[in-house]
C-alpha positions in Angstrom: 0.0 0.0 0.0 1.4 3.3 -0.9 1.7 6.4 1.8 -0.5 9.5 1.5 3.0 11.4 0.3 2.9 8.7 -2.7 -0.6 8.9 -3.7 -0.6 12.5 -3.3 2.2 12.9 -5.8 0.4 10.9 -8.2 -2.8 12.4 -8.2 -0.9 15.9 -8.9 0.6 14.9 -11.8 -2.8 13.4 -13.3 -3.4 9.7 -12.0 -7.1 9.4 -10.9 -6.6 6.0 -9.8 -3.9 7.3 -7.2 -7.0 9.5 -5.9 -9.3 6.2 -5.5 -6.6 5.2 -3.4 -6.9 8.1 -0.9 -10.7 7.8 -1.3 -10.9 4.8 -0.1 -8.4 5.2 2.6 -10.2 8.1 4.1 -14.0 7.0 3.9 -14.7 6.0 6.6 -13.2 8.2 8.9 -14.3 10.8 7.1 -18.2 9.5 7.4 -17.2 9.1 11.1 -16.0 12.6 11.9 -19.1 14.1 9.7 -21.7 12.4 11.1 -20.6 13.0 14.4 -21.1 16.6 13.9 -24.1 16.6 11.6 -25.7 13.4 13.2 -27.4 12.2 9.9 -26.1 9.4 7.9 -27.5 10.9 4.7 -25.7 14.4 5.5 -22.8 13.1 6.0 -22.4 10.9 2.8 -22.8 14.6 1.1 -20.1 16.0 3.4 -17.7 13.3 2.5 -18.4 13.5 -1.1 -18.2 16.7 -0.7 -15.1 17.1 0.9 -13.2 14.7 -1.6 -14.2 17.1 -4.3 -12.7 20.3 -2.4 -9.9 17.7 -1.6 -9.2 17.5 -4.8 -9.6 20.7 -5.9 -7.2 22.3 -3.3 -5.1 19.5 -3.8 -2.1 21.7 -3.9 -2.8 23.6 -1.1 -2.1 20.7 0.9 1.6 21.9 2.6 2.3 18.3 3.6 0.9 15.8 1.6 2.4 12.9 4.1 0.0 14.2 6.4 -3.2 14.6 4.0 -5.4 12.3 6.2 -5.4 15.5 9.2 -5.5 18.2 6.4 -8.4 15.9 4.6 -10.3 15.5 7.8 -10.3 19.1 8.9 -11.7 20.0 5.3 -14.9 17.5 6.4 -15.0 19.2 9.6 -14.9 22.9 7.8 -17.6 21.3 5.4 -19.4 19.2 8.4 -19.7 22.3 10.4 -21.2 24.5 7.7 -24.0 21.7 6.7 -25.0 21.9 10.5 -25.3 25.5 10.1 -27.1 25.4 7.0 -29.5 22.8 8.2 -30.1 24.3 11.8 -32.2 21.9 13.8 -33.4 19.3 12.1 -37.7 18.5 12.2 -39.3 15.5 13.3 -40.4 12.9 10.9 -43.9 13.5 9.0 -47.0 11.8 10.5 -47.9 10.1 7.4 -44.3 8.7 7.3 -45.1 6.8 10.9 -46.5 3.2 11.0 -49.9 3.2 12.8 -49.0 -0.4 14.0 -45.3 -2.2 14.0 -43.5 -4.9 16.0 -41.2 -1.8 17.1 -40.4 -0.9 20.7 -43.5 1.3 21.9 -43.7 5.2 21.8 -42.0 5.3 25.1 -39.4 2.9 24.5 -38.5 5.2 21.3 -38.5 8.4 23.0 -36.5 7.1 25.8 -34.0 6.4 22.9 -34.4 9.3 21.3 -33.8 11.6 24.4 -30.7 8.9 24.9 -29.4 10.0 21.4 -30.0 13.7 21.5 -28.2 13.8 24.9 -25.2 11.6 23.5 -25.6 14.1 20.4 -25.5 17.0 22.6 -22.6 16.1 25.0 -20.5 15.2 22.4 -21.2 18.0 20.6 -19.8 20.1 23.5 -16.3 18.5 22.9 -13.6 20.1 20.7 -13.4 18.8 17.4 -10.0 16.9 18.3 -11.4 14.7 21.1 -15.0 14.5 19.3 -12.4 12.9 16.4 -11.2 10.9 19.1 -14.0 9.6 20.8 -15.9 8.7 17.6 -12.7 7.0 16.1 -12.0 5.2 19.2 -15.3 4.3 21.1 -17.6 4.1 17.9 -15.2 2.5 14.7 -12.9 1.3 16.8 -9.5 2.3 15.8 -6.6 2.2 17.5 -4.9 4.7 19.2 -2.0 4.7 17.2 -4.3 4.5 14.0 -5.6 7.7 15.5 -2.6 9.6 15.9 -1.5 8.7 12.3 -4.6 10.2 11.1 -4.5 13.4 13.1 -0.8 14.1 13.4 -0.7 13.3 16.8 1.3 11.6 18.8 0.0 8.6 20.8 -0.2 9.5 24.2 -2.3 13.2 22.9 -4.9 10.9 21.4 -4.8 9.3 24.7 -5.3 12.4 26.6 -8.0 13.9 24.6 -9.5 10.5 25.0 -9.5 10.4 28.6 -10.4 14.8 29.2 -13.8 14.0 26.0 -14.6 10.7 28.4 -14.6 12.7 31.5 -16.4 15.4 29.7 -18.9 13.3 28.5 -19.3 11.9 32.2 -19.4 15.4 33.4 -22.1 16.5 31.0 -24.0 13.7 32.2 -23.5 14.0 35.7 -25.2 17.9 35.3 -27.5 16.9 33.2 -28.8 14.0 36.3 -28.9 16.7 38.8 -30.7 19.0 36.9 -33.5 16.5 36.3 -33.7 16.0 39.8 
Protein backbone atom coordinates (compact mmCIF):
# COMPACT_ATOMS: atom_id res chain seq x y z
CA UNK A 1 0.00 0.00 0.00
CA UNK A 2 1.37 3.25 -0.86
CA UNK A 3 1.72 6.36 1.83
CA UNK A 4 -0.50 9.52 1.51
CA UNK A 5 3.04 11.37 0.27
CA UNK A 6 2.87 8.75 -2.69
CA UNK A 7 -0.62 8.91 -3.72
CA UNK A 8 -0.55 12.54 -3.31
CA UNK A 9 2.20 12.87 -5.78
CA UNK A 10 0.43 10.95 -8.19
CA UNK A 11 -2.80 12.42 -8.24
CA UNK A 12 -0.89 15.85 -8.86
CA UNK A 13 0.55 14.93 -11.75
CA UNK A 14 -2.77 13.43 -13.25
CA UNK A 15 -3.42 9.72 -12.01
CA UNK A 16 -7.06 9.45 -10.90
CA UNK A 17 -6.65 6.02 -9.84
CA UNK A 18 -3.89 7.30 -7.23
CA UNK A 19 -6.96 9.47 -5.93
CA UNK A 20 -9.32 6.24 -5.51
CA UNK A 21 -6.65 5.24 -3.37
CA UNK A 22 -6.91 8.08 -0.85
CA UNK A 23 -10.70 7.84 -1.26
CA UNK A 24 -10.91 4.79 -0.13
CA UNK A 25 -8.39 5.17 2.61
CA UNK A 26 -10.18 8.06 4.10
CA UNK A 27 -13.99 7.05 3.90
CA UNK A 28 -14.71 5.99 6.62
CA UNK A 29 -13.18 8.15 8.89
CA UNK A 30 -14.32 10.80 7.06
CA UNK A 31 -18.22 9.54 7.44
CA UNK A 32 -17.25 9.11 11.07
CA UNK A 33 -16.03 12.57 11.87
CA UNK A 34 -19.06 14.07 9.67
CA UNK A 35 -21.70 12.42 11.13
CA UNK A 36 -20.58 12.96 14.40
CA UNK A 37 -21.14 16.56 13.86
CA UNK A 38 -24.05 16.63 11.65
CA UNK A 39 -25.73 13.40 13.18
CA UNK A 40 -27.39 12.24 9.88
CA UNK A 41 -26.09 9.37 7.88
CA UNK A 42 -27.46 10.87 4.67
CA UNK A 43 -25.72 14.39 5.51
CA UNK A 44 -22.76 13.14 5.98
CA UNK A 45 -22.37 10.88 2.75
CA UNK A 46 -22.83 14.61 1.11
CA UNK A 47 -20.09 15.98 3.41
CA UNK A 48 -17.68 13.34 2.48
CA UNK A 49 -18.40 13.46 -1.08
CA UNK A 50 -18.18 16.71 -0.74
CA UNK A 51 -15.07 17.08 0.92
CA UNK A 52 -13.18 14.67 -1.57
CA UNK A 53 -14.19 17.09 -4.28
CA UNK A 54 -12.75 20.35 -2.43
CA UNK A 55 -9.90 17.70 -1.62
CA UNK A 56 -9.15 17.51 -4.83
CA UNK A 57 -9.59 20.74 -5.95
CA UNK A 58 -7.20 22.32 -3.25
CA UNK A 59 -5.10 19.46 -3.85
CA UNK A 60 -2.11 21.66 -3.92
CA UNK A 61 -2.77 23.63 -1.11
CA UNK A 62 -2.08 20.69 0.93
CA UNK A 63 1.59 21.90 2.62
CA UNK A 64 2.33 18.34 3.62
CA UNK A 65 0.90 15.79 1.63
CA UNK A 66 2.37 12.91 4.15
CA UNK A 67 0.01 14.18 6.45
CA UNK A 68 -3.24 14.62 4.00
CA UNK A 69 -5.40 12.27 6.24
CA UNK A 70 -5.37 15.47 9.24
CA UNK A 71 -5.52 18.24 6.43
CA UNK A 72 -8.43 15.95 4.62
CA UNK A 73 -10.27 15.49 7.83
CA UNK A 74 -10.31 19.12 8.94
CA UNK A 75 -11.66 19.95 5.29
CA UNK A 76 -14.89 17.45 6.42
CA UNK A 77 -14.99 19.17 9.60
CA UNK A 78 -14.95 22.90 7.84
CA UNK A 79 -17.59 21.30 5.42
CA UNK A 80 -19.37 19.19 8.38
CA UNK A 81 -19.65 22.33 10.36
CA UNK A 82 -21.21 24.46 7.74
CA UNK A 83 -24.02 21.74 6.66
CA UNK A 84 -25.04 21.90 10.51
CA UNK A 85 -25.27 25.48 10.12
CA UNK A 86 -27.14 25.41 7.04
CA UNK A 87 -29.45 22.76 8.23
CA UNK A 88 -30.10 24.29 11.80
CA UNK A 89 -32.17 21.95 13.83
CA UNK A 90 -33.37 19.30 12.05
CA UNK A 91 -37.66 18.47 12.25
CA UNK A 92 -39.30 15.46 13.33
CA UNK A 93 -40.36 12.85 10.93
CA UNK A 94 -43.91 13.53 8.98
CA UNK A 95 -47.04 11.76 10.53
CA UNK A 96 -47.86 10.06 7.42
CA UNK A 97 -44.31 8.67 7.35
CA UNK A 98 -45.08 6.84 10.91
CA UNK A 99 -46.47 3.18 10.98
CA UNK A 100 -49.91 3.16 12.76
CA UNK A 101 -48.96 -0.42 13.99
CA UNK A 102 -45.29 -2.22 13.96
CA UNK A 103 -43.53 -4.92 16.02
CA UNK A 104 -41.18 -1.84 17.06
CA UNK A 105 -40.35 -0.86 20.68
CA UNK A 106 -43.50 1.28 21.88
CA UNK A 107 -43.74 5.19 21.81
CA UNK A 108 -42.04 5.31 25.13
CA UNK A 109 -39.40 2.95 24.54
CA UNK A 110 -38.54 5.21 21.33
CA UNK A 111 -38.51 8.37 23.00
CA UNK A 112 -36.48 7.15 25.83
CA UNK A 113 -33.97 6.41 22.93
CA UNK A 114 -34.39 9.32 21.35
CA UNK A 115 -33.78 11.58 24.37
CA UNK A 116 -30.74 8.93 24.90
CA UNK A 117 -29.37 10.02 21.37
CA UNK A 118 -30.05 13.68 21.55
CA UNK A 119 -28.19 13.81 24.89
CA UNK A 120 -25.21 11.61 23.54
CA UNK A 121 -25.64 14.10 20.43
CA UNK A 122 -25.49 17.03 22.56
CA UNK A 123 -22.59 16.06 25.02
CA UNK A 124 -20.49 15.22 22.39
CA UNK A 125 -21.20 17.96 20.65
CA UNK A 126 -19.79 20.10 23.52
CA UNK A 127 -16.33 18.50 22.92
CA UNK A 128 -13.56 20.12 20.72
CA UNK A 129 -13.38 18.83 17.40
CA UNK A 130 -9.96 16.87 18.27
CA UNK A 131 -11.39 14.75 21.06
CA UNK A 132 -14.99 14.52 19.27
CA UNK A 133 -12.40 12.94 16.44
CA UNK A 134 -11.24 10.88 19.12
CA UNK A 135 -14.01 9.63 20.78
CA UNK A 136 -15.86 8.70 17.64
CA UNK A 137 -12.71 6.99 16.12
CA UNK A 138 -11.96 5.16 19.17
CA UNK A 139 -15.31 4.35 21.12
CA UNK A 140 -17.56 4.06 17.93
CA UNK A 141 -15.18 2.54 14.74
CA UNK A 142 -12.94 1.28 16.85
CA UNK A 143 -9.51 2.29 15.81
CA UNK A 144 -6.62 2.17 17.53
CA UNK A 145 -4.85 4.68 19.20
CA UNK A 146 -2.00 4.68 17.18
CA UNK A 147 -4.25 4.49 14.04
CA UNK A 148 -5.57 7.67 15.48
CA UNK A 149 -2.56 9.57 15.88
CA UNK A 150 -1.50 8.69 12.32
CA UNK A 151 -4.65 10.15 11.10
CA UNK A 152 -4.55 13.41 13.12
CA UNK A 153 -0.84 14.11 13.35
CA UNK A 154 -0.73 13.30 16.78
CA UNK A 155 1.25 11.58 18.75
CA UNK A 156 -0.03 8.61 20.82
CA UNK A 157 -0.22 9.51 24.22
CA UNK A 158 -2.26 13.23 22.93
CA UNK A 159 -4.88 10.90 21.43
CA UNK A 160 -4.77 9.32 24.71
CA UNK A 161 -5.30 12.45 26.57
CA UNK A 162 -8.03 13.86 24.63
CA UNK A 163 -9.49 10.51 25.02
CA UNK A 164 -9.53 10.36 28.63
CA UNK A 165 -10.42 14.78 29.18
CA UNK A 166 -13.81 14.02 26.00
CA UNK A 167 -14.63 10.67 28.41
CA UNK A 168 -14.61 12.71 31.46
CA UNK A 169 -16.36 15.41 29.69
CA UNK A 170 -18.93 13.31 28.46
CA UNK A 171 -19.29 11.85 32.16
CA UNK A 172 -19.42 15.40 33.36
CA UNK A 173 -22.08 16.54 31.04
CA UNK A 174 -23.98 13.72 32.24
CA UNK A 175 -23.45 14.00 35.65
CA UNK A 176 -25.22 17.88 35.26
CA UNK A 177 -27.51 16.87 33.23
CA UNK A 178 -28.76 14.00 36.34
CA UNK A 179 -28.93 16.70 38.81
CA UNK A 180 -30.72 18.98 36.87
CA UNK A 181 -33.50 16.53 36.32
CA UNK A 182 -33.74 16.02 39.85
Amino acid sequence: MKDDATLVGRVLDGDRVAFEGLVRRYTRPAFAVAVGIVREPADAEDVVQDAFVRALERLEDCRNPAKFGSWFLQIVRNRAHSVRRYLGVRQAAPLDALPLASAEPGPHTEAVRARLRRDLAEAIGALTDVQQDVVILHDLEGWKHREIGEMLDLPEGTVRAHLHHARRALREHEALKRSSEE
